[in-house]
N, C-alpha and C positions, 0 to 999 in steps of 0.2 A: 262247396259253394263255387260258381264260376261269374266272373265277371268277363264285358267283352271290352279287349282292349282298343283304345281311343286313336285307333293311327299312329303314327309316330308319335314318340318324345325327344324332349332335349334331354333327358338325361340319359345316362351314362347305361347301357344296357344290363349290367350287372349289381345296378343301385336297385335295394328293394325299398317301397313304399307301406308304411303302413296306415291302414284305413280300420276302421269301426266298422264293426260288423252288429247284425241285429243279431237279437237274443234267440238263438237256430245252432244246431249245430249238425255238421253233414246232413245238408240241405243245399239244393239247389235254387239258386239265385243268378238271374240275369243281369245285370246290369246296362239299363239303356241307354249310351252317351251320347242320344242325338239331342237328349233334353241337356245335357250337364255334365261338364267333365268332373270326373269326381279330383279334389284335391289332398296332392300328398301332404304329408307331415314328416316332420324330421326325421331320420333313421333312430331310434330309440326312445321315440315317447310314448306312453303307455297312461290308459288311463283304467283304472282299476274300478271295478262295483261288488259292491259285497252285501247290495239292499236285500233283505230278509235268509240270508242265507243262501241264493242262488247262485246257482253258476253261469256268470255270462259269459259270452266271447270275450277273450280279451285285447286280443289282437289279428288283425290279417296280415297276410304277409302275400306284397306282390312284385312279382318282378317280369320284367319280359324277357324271355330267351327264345333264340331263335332255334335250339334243338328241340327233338320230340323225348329226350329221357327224361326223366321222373329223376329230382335234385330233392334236396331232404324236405323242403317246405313246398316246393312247388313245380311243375313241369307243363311242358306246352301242348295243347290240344287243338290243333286246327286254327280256326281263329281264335280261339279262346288261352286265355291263362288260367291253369286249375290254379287252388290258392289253396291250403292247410289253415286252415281257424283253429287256432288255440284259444282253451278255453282256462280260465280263472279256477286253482285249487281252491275246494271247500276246508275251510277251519274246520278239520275234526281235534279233539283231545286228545293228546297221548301221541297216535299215529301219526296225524299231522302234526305235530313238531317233532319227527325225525326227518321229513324232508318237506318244508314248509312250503304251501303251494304244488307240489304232486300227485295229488290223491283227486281224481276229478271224477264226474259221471263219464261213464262209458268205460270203468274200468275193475280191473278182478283182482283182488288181492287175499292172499291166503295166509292165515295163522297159524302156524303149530305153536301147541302150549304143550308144557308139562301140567301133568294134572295136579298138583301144587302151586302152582302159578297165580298170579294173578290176573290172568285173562277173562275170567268170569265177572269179577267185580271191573274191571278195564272195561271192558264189551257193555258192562251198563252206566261206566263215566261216558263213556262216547255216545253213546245215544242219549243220555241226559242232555247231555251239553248240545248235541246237534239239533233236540228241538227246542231248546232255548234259544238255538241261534235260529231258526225258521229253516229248519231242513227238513223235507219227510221223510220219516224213518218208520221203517218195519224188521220186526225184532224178530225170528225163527227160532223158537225154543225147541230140540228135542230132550234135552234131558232135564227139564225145569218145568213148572205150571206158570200158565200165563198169570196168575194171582199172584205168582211173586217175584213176576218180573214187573206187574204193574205197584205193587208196592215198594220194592225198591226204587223204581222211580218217582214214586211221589213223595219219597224218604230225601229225594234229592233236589226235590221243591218242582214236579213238573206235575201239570195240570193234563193225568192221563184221561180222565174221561172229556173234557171237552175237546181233549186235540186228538181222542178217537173220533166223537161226534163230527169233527170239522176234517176229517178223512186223511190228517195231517201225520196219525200214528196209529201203528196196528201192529199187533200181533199173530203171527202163523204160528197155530198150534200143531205140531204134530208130535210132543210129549202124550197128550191128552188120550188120543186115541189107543194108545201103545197101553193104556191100564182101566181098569175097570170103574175110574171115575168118570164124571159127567161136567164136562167145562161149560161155564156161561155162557149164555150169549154175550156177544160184544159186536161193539157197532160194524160194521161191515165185514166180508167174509172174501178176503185174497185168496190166489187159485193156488190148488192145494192144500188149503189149510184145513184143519180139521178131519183127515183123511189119515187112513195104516199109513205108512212107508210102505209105499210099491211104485218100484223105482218106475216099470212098465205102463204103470196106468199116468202117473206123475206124467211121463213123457208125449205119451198120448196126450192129456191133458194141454198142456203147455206148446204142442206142437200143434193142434187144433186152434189155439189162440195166435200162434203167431201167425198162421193164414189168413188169418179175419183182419188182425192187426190189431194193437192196444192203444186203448183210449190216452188221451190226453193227461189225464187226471192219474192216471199208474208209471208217468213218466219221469224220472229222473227223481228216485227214491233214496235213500241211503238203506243197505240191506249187511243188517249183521247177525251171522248164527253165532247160536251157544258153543254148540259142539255135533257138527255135520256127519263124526266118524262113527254116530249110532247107526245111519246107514245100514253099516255093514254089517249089522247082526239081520238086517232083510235081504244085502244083494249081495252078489261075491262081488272083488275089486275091479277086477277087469269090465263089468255091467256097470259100475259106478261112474270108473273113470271114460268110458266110453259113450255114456251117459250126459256127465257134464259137458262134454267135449261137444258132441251135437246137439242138444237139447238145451241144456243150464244157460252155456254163456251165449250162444245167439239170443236168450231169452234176457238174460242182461242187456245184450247192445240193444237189443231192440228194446227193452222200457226206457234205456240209456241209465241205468242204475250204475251206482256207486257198490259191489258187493264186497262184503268182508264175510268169507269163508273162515271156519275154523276147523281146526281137525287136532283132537288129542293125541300125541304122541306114544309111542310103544304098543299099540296096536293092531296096528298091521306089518304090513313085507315095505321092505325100503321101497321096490321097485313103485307103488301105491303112490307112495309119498312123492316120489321125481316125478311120476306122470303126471298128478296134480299141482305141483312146481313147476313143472315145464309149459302148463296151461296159464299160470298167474301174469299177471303184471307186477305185483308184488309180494316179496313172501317175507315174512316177519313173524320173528322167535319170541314165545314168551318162556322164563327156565325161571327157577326158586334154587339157589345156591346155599349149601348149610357154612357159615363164618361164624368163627367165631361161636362156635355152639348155639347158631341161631341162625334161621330161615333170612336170605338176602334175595330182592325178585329183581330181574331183570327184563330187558327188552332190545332188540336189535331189529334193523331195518337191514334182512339178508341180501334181496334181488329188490332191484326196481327197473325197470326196460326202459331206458331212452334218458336214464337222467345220472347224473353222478351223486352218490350219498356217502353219509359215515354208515359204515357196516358195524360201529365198535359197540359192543354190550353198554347199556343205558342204565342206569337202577332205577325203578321206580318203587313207591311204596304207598300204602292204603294212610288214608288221611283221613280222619272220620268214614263215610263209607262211599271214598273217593278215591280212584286212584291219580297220583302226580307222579309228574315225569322228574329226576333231577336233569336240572341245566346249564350246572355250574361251569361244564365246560364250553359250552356253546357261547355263554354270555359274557366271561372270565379268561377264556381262552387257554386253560391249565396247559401246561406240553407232559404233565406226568399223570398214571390213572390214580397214584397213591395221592398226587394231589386232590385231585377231584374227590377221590373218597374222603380223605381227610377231613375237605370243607362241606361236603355232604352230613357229615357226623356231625361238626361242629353247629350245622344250622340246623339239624334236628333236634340236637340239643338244646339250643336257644328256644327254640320255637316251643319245645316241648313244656320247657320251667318258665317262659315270661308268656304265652299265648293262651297256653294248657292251665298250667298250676300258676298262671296270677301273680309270679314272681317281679319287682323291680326289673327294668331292661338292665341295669346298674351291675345287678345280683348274677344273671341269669345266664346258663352257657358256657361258665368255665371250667374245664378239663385240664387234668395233667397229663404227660406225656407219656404215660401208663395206659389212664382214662383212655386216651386218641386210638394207643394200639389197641387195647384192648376191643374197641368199638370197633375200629375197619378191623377186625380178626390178624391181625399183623401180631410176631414178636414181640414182646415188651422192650427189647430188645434194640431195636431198628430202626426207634428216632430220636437214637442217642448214637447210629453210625453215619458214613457220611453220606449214604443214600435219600435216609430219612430227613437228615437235617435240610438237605438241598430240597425234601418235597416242602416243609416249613418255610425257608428261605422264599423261597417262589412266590407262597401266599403272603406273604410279608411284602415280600416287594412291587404283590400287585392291591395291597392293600387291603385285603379281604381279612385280616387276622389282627390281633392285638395281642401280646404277651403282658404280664404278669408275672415276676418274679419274686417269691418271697425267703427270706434267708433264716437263720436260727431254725430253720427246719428241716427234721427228718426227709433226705432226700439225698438224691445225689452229688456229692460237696457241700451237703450240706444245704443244698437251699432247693424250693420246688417253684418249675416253672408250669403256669398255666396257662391256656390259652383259649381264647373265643373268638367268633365271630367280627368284627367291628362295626359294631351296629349303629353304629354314633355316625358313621361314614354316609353322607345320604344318597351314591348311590347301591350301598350294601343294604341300606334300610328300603329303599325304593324294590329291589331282588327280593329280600322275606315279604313284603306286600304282597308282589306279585304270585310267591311263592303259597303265600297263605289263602289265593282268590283260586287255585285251584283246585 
């Protein structure tokens, strides 16, 4: 976007201004100051829109300099000031709460999962949720039928066939063609879909289309695959990654899509994996850890370009046939991970006997300090030493726990300590709410 700047200012040359931009994004725009100068607004005001899910600009940024370099937001052209328009992160689930507000259209993000993971049932929380918020989404099945991606989503209360009719959701088949069954029709037919894997014709395809230019209506989609690294049972790696590289993501910026890539790990050759990492904007881990003689899923935010995140493993877990993120330390601020685990346990525990099984909230949640290790897969051990006690101490003194000591009992000294949640507390109660809406 260029605007043409107005003559001189009084202000200060290195003061930037911010202006409202219209709903555009790298687009060319004039601005004509013989009608109107435009007026500035403070350095830090923002004004946020989030109407149906869209992404709008959220801010311009202008400054006048009088060199010709390129400065991180903006640099000077002739008479013009070029300006960098940021644009408003979309609320996705899951992904978008490891860096809230970075996920925007115009950008490529990539998953590796283990194939135990929870990425499959994740990959259909985020599209639930994104056309509930008014986002369009289009879902790329290779190893799945579109019948049962469209039933799990209407497992999860969304209304597939009218927001196919209304061009709002679709799915790309290309499971379907890969077996000797015969897929439905369903309301309209994206490029691609329904076609072998060949990576060749694909390219062609989609390179034909970006000559012409893409309509209006195919623009700024949210795009998430299953699992992208069936692929390669059609092309070798180097045709693939060579493939995305001029083909795919020009085909991204130009619908200006949102894409979430996925690729199952142990597969292929490491070298595979970096070249498609070295393409991404973001790359995030999905891994299932065995604790405690029991599957534990987690989730990291590895690379993100241009922004600073937490890279540290996340746990998330299936909630009826949902998955949620924990956020006890984002929300809580824990400084240890045994803390976070800790209180992780303790509110699934809660949630489990007063939400699940109907239990009094009175009753509900209490764990002994066996119970605790044994759950976070720890020593029985080790929160009876002073490591363990100081992750206890912590949640105590940030008020997230409640103890319980009962005496003439079988225990250590003779007496056993429990502990729960503090649900009584109302902003630990306001946390399970929120906890239990996702």
């Amino acid at each position: 976007m260029t605007f043409d700047w107005p003559g001189e200012h009084d202000s200060h040359p290195n003061n930037p201004y911010l202006f409202f931009g219209r709903e555009a994004q790298d687009k060319e725009l004039t601005y004509a100051p013989s009608s109107e100068s435009p007026t500035p607004l403070p350095p830090g005001h923002l004004r946020r829109s989030s109407e149906g899910g869209k992404c709008r600009p959220l801010l311009v940024l202008l400054a006048r300099t009088k060199t010709k370099s390129y400065e991180t937001h903006l640099g000077s052209r002739g008479a013009h000031v070029r300006c960098h328009l940021l644009t408003e992160g979309l609320d996705l689930e899951i992904i978008g709460e490891l860096a809230p507000g970075a996920f925007h259209y115009g950008m490529a993000c990539l998953v590796e999962f283990e194939p135990h993971s929870l990425w499959q049932e994740a990959s259909l929380t985020i599209a639930a949720e994104a056309l509930k918020r008014g986002i369009k989404t289009e879902y790329h099945v290779f190893q799945r039928t579109p019948d049962e991606i469209g039933t799990s989503l209407k497992d999860m209360g969304v209304d597939v066939e009218k927001l196919e009719t209304r061009n709002k959701f679709r799915i790309m088949d290309t499971y379907t063609p890969t077996t000797p069954m015969k897929g439905r029709k369903r309301a309209g037919k994206p490029l691609i879909s329904g076609t072998v894997p060949d990576a060749a014709k694909w390219a062609k395809a989609i390179r034909s289309k970006l000559e012409t230019g893409f309509e209006e209506e195919e623009k700024r989609w949210l795009h998430i695959d299953d699992n992208e690294a069936v692929l390669l049972q059609f092309s070798d790696e180097d045709y693939i990654v060579d493939g995305w590289r001029t083909t795919f993501v020009p085909m991204a910026r130009a619908r200006e899509l949102l894409v979430v890539h996925a690729l199952v790990t142990g597969v292929a050759s490491d070298s595979f994996y970096r070249k498609r990492e070295a393409l991404a904007d973001a790359v995030i881990d999905f891994k299932a850890v065995e604790e405690g003689r029991k599957l534990e899923h987690y989730i990291r935010l590895r690379a993100l370009r241009g922004a600073k995140f937490d890279s540290s493993w996340r746990r998330i877990e299936l909630f009826g046939n949902k998955v949620r993120l924990s956020a006890g330390r984002q929300v809580f601020g824990f400084q240890s991970v045994e803390s976070e685990r800790i209180f992780e346990y303790l509110l699934k525990s809660f949630v489990d006997e007063h939400n699940i099984e109907r239990r009094t909230s009175e009753t509900s949640g209490w764990r002994t300090l066996g119970d605790i290790a044994q759950g976070i897969g720890a020593p029985k051990t080790s929160l009876y030493s002073p490591g363990g006690t100081g992750s206890l101490k912590e949640l105590a003194k940030k008020g997230v726990i409640e103890r319980r000591v009962a005496f003439k009992q079988r225990g250590r000294g003779g007496k056993v300590t429990r502990v729960r949640i503090a649900y009584e507390k109302g902003f630990v109660k306001e946390y399970v709410e929120r906890y239990l809406q996702k």
